[in-house]
N, C-alpha and C positions, 0 to 999 in steps of 0.2 A: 841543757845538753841532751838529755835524755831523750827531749821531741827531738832533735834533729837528727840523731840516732833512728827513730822510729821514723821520721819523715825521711831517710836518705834509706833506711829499709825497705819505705813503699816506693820510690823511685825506684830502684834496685829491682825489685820485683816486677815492679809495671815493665824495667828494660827486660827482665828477661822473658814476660810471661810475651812481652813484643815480638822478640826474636825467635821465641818457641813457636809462636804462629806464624812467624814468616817461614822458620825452618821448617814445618809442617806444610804451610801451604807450598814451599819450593816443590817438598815430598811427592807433593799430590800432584804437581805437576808435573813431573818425571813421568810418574808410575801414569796419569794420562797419556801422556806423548809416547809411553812404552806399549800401553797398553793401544793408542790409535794406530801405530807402524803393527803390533801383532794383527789388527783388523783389515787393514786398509794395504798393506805390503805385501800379505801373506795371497792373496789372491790370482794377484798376476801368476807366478809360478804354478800355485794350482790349478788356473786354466791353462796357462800353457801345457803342464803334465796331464790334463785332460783332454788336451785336444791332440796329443804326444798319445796318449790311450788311443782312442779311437782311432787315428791314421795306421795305429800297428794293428788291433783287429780288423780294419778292414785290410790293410796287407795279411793277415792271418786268413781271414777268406778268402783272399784271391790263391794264396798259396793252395789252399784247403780244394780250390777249385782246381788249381793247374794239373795239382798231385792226382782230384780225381778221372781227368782227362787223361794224364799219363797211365796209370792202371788201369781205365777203358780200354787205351790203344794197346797195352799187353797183352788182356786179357785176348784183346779183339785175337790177335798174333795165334792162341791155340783154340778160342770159339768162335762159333759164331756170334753175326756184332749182338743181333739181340741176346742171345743167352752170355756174352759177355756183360751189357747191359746188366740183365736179372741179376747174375751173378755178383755184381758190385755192389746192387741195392738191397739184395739179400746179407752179402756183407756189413755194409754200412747200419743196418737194420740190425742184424742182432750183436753188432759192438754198442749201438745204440741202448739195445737191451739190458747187456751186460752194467754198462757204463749207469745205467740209470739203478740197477738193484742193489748195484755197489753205494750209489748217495742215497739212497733210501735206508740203507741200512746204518751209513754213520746218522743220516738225519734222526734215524730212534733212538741212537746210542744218545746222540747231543741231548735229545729229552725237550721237555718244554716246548715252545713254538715251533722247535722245528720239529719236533716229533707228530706235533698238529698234523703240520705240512707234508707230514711224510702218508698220513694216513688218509688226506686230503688227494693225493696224489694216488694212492692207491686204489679209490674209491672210483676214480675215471679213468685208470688202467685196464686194459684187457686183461683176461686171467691169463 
């Protein structure tokens, strides 16, 4: 009696250590098929919102372009076209200035690599 006790023990055992490894390999196939859709799905969208990017920077440039054509023809309105002209590129020019001391100076704040860059930058700036 006692063997078949122990004999219906290792039965017992063999079904379950069976099903463990089936339930493990289902496991693994899940978290596969989860993890192929995270790879494999996830891309279309990010190239469509990458090519959704680009089309609005470049609608941002053309904007950037019309707006500076409309404050040429303004300007034109009380100067002359050239010194309207100067006038716009001398604008553009030191908002350009401004805009760039302002990220140089978060750039040092950040510290590390961008601090690099900040000094990297400064080094082929005009004084």
């Amino acid at each position: 009696m006692s063997e078949g006790r122990a004999g219906d023990g290792r039965v017992a055992n063999d079904d379950l250590g069976r099903r463990l490894a089936n339930d493990m390999l289902e496991v693994g196939r899940q978290e596969l098929a989860r993890l192929r859709e995270d790879l494999v799905g996830q891309p279309r969208p990010a190239l469509t919102g990458l090519v959704l990017v680009a089309a609005a920077a470049g609608s941002a440039v053309m904007a950037a372009a019309s707006a500076t054509a409309a404050a040429l023809r303004l300007l034109e309105l009380v100067l002359p076209r050239r010194l309207a002209a100067l006038a716009l590129t001398a604008g553009y020019a030191g908002g350009s200035i401004v805009l760039l001391r302002q990220a140089l100076q978060k750039l040092d704040a950040a510290g590390g690599g961008s601090q690099r860059l900040a000094r990297q930058v400064r080094q082929v700036m005009p004084s």
